[in-house]
C-alpha positions as CSV (number, residue, x, y, z in Angstrom):
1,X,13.9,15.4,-2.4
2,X,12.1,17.6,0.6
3,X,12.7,20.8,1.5
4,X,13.1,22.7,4.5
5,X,9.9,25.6,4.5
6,X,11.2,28.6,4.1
7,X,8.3,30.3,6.3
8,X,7.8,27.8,8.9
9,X,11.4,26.0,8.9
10,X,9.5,22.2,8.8
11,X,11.7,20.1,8.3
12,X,11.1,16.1,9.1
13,X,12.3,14.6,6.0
14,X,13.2,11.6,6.9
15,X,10.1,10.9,9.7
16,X,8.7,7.7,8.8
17,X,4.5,8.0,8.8
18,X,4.2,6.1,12.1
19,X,6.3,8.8,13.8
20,X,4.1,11.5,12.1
21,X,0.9,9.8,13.5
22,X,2.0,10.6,16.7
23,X,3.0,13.9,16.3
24,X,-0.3,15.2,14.8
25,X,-2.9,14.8,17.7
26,X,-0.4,16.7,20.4
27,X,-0.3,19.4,16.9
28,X,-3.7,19.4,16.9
29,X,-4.5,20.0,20.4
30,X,-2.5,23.1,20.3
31,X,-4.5,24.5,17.2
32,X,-8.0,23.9,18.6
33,X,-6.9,25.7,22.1
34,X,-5.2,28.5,20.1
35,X,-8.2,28.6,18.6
36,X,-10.8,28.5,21.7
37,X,-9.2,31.8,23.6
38,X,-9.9,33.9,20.9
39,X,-12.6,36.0,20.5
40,X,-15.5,35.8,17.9
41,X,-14.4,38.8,15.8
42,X,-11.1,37.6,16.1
43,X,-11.9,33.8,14.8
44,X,-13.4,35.3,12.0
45,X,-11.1,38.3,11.0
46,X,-8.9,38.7,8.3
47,X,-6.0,40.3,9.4
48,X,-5.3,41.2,4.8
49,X,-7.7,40.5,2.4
50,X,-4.9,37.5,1.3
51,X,-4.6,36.0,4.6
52,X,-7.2,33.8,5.9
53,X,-8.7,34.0,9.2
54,X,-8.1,31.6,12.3
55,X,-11.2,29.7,11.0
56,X,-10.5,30.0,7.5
57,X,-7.5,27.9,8.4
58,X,-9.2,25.3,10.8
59,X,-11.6,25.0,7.8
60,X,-8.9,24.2,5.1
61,X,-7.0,22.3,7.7
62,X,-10.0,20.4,7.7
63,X,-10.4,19.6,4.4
64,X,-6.4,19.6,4.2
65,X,-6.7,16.0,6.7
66,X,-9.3,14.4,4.8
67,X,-7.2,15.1,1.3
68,X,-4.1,13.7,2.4
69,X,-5.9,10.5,3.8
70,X,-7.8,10.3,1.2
71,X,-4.4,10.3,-1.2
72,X,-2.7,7.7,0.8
73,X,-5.7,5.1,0.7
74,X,-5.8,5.8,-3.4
75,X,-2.1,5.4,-3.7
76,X,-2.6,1.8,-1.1
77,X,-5.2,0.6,-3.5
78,X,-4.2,1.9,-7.1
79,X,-1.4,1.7,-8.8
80,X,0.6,5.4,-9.1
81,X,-3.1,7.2,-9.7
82,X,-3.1,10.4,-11.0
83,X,-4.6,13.6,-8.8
84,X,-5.6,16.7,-10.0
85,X,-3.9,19.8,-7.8
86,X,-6.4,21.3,-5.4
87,X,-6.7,25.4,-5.3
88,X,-6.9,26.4,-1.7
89,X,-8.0,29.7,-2.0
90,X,-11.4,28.6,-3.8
91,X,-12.1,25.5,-2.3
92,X,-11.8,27.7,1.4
93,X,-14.0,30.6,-0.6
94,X,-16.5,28.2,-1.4
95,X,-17.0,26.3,2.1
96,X,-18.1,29.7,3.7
97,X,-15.8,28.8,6.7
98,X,-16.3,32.2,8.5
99,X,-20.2,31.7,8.8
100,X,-19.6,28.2,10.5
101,X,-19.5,27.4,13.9
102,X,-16.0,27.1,15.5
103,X,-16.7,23.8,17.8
104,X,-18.3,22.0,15.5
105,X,-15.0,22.5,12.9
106,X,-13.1,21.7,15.8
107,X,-14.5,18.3,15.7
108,X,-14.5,17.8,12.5
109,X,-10.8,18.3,12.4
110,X,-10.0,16.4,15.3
111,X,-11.7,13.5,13.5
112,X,-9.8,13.6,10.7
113,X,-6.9,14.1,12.4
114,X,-7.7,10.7,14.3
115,X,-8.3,9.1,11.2
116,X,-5.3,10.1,9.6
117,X,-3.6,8.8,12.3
118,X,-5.3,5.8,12.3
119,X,-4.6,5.0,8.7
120,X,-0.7,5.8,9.2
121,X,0.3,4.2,12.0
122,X,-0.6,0.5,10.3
123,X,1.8,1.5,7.0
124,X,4.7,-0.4,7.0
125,X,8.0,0.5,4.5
126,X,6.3,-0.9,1.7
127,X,3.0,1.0,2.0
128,X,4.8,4.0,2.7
129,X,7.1,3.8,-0.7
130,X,3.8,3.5,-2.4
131,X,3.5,6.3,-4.9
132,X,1.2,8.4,-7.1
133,X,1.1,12.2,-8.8
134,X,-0.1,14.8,-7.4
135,X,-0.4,17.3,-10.7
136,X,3.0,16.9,-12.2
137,X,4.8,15.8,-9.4
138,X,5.2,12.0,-8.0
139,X,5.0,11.8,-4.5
140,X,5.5,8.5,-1.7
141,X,2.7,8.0,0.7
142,X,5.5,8.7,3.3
143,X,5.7,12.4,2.0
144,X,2.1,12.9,2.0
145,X,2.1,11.9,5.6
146,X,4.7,14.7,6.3
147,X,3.1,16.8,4.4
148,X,-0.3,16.7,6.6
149,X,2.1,17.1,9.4
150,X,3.8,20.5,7.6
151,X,0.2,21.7,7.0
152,X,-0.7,21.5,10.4
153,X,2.9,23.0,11.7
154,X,2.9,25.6,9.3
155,X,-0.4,26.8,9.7
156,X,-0.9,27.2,13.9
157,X,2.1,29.6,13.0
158,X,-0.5,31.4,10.6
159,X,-3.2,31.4,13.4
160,X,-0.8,32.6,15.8
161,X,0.4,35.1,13.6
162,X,-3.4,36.6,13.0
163,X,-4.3,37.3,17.0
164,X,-1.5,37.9,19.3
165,X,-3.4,36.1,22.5
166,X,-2.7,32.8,20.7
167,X,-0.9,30.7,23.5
168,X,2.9,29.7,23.2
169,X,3.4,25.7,22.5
């Protein structure tokens, strides 16, 4: 059972993943132009050492797309395979995000938002009842799909949050 985000209020439990393939590249658009009216210094600042910056989070959105495409096409082609939980905080530590260039992450994103798309608006019922674990829990291919969607949602609220010059939906 889903539950409603207690930060963001995302709910869309019951959104099948064709609906969601539609609602990401409008979600998108809105985080790459909240993204383009801020400044350098704003792109890359941390508003707490904890919280990551505007770019931090295009970067890990970025990665974020690619993940949960990559989960459905190994739950489509295996059966129930087994994923190992992904740390956040190091992989976007690693990657360096605030020395890279904020168009070219921009179309990297959008790519893999396109692909994700892509890949969910051919599931039907059965694809999206496929399953596999993510760590300890089991997941359908129809809750990943959501849960790009939440990642997305959740985290222009973070980028908006960091800059207050961040445009309104």
């Amino acid at each position: 059972m889903e539950e409603v985000c207690a930060d963001c209020g995302f709910d869309q439990s019951t959104t099948p993943p064709r609906e969601v393939a539609t609602a990401l590249p409008p979600l998108a658009l809105a985080i790459s132009d909240s993204l383009r009216i801020l400044t350098d210094d704003e792109l890359r600042r941390r508003p707490a050492s904890t919280v990551w910056s505007p770019l931090e989070y295009l970067g890990h959105l970025r990665e974020s797309m690619a993940f949960h495409r990559w989960l459905i096409e190994r739950a489509l082609t295996e059966d129930n395979p087994v994923v190992a939980m992904v740390d956040p905080d190091e992989s976007v530590a690693l990657a360096s995000y605030n020395d890279t260039e904020r168009e070219m992450l921009i179309g990297q994103f959008d790519r893999r938002i396109q692909r994700l798309g892509d890949a969910l608006i051919s599931l039907d019922s059965d694809a999206a009842g496929r399953t596999l674990a993510l760590g300890d829990r089991q997941i359908s291919v129809a809750l990943v799909a959501r849960s790009a969607w939440h990642e997305c949602h959740h985290h222009l609220g973070d980028i908006r949050r960091t800059v207050s010059r961040a445009p309104s939906p």
